[in-house]
N, C-alpha and C positions, 0 to 999 in steps of 0.2 A: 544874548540879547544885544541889538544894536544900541548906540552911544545916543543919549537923550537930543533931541533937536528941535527947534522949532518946524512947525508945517503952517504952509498956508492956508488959511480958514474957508477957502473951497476943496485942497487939496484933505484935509479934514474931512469936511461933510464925505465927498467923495468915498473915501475909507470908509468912513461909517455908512454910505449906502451900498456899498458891495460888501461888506459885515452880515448889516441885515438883510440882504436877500438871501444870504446862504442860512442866515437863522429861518425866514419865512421857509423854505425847503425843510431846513431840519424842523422843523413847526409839523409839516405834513410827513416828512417818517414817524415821527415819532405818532401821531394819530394814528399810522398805517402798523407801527409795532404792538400800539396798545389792543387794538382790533384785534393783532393776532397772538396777542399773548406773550410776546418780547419782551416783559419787562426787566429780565435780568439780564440783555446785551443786547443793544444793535447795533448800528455804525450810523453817526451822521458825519457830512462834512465837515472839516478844519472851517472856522468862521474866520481868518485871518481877512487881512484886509490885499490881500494877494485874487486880481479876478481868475487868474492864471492856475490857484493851487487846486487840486482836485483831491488832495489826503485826506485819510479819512478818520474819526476817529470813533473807539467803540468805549459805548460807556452802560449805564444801569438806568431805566427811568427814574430809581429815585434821585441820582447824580443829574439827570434834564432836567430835572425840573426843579432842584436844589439851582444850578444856571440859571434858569428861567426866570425864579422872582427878581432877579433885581434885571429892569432890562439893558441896563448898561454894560452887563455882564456877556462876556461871550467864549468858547472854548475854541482854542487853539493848539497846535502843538507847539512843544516846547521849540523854540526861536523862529518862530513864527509872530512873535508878538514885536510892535511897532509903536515903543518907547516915547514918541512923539504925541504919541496920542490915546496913551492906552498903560497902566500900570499893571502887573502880574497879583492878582489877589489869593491866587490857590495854586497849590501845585501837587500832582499826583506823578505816579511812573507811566501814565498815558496820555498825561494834557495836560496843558494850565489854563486857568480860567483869568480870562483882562476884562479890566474895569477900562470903558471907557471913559475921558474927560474934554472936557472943554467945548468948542463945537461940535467935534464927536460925539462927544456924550449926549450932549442935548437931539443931533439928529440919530443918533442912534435910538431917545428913548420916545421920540414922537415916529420912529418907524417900527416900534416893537409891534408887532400884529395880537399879543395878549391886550395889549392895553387898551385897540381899537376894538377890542370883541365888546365892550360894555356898553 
């Protein structure tokens, strides 16, 4: 994990809008696995805050959607997470799940696409 730092409060938002686009995609596999009956492994995207990463990670629908409720929550692999803006709340031997905080957090949970469904 990188050494804790401050980030600037666009440089923030920023992270947390390319986060959540990669949730909004993992949003639609995962609708595309439950269709087909996936629910014990797919692969969605690394959610890091990297526009660049393309890794991928394989988990269980009840592990998505255990992610899901909180939307500040997002899965990354391991050192892929971005200490500035984001604390390690879970860790498995195929992912850790970050919380994010501060302006992240907040545009992270006004871009969640569960929370606009209602």
């Amino acid at each position: 994990m990188a050494a804790h730092r401050e980030v600037p409060r666009e440089k923030a938002r920023q992270i947390a809008q390319s986060q959540a686009l990669f949730r909004e995609v993992n949003e639609r596999i995962n609708e595309i696995a439950g269709n087909f009956g996936l629910a014990e492994g797919f692969s969605i995207f690394c959610e890091c805050g990297s526009s660049e990463c393309q890794d991928r990670i394989e988990l269980t629908q009840t592990e998505y959607e255990r992610l899901r409720r909180m939307p500040t929550h997002f899965a990354v692999l391991r050192g892929h997470d971005l200490p500035a803006v984001e604390t390690v709340v879970h860790e498995n031997d195929r992912f850790v799940t970050v919380e994010k905080f501060g302006d992240s957090g907040v545009t992270a949970t006004t871009l969640d696409p569960r929370g606009r469904r209602t």
